[in-house]
N, C-alpha and C positions, 0 to 999 in steps of 0.2 A: 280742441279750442275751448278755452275756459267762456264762462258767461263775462269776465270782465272785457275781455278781445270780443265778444259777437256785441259787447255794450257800445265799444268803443267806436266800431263799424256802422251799427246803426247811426251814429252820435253825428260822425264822419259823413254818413249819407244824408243826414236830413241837414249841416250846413252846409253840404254841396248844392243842394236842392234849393236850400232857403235863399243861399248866395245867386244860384240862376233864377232863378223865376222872382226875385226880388224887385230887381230894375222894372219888370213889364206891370208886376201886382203894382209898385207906387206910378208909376205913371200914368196905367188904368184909371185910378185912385182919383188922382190930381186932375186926369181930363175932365173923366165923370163929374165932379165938382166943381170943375169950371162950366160944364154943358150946363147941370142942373141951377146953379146959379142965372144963367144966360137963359134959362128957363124961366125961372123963377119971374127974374126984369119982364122978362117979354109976355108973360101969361101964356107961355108956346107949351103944351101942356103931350105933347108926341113924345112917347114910351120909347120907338126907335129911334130916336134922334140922336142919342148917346153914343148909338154903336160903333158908327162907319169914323167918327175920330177917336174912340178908342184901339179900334182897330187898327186906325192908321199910326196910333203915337205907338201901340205894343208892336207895330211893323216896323216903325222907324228905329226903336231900340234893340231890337233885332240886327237888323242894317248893322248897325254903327257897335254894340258888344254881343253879336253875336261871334266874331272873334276869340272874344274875350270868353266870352259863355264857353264854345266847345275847350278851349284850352284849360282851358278849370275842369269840366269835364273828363276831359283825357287824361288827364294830371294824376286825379283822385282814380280812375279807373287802372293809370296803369298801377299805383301807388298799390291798390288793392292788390291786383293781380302777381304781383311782385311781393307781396306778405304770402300769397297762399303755402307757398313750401314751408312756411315756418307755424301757420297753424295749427296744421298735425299735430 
């Protein structure tokens, strides 16, 4: 296996990676900012308050492309595992 194929692999894992946990990191993102704003208004000044709807939206996005998530997943795994005979 040359360094430019273990390049390529790496390159391959980290925007299969970026692609799945993308959706949960921006919506995290988006609640947090909306809490902390809603904070901010109210003078509600509680550290855990953030957690239980962040929780809930990276669960709901889940729900709804976790579909999507594994099949992207599988895809890139078999895709690898289907290169191996030709690394050698």
């Amino acid at each position: 296996m040359s360094n430019a194929t273990a390049i390529q692999i790496a390159t391959d894992a980290i925007v299969v990676a970026i692609k799945l946990a993308g959706p949960a990191l921006i919506i995290s993102l988006v609640v947090g900012v909306f809490v902390s704003i809603i904070q901010t208004v109210t003078s509600i000044q509680e550290m855990t308050l953030t957690f239980v709807p962040k929780l809930i939206g990276v669960a709901l996005i889940i729900v709804i492309g976790g579909g999507w998530m594994l099949a992207e997943l599988t895809s890139w795994v078999e895709e690898l595992w289907g290169s191996i005979p030709v690394l050698t």
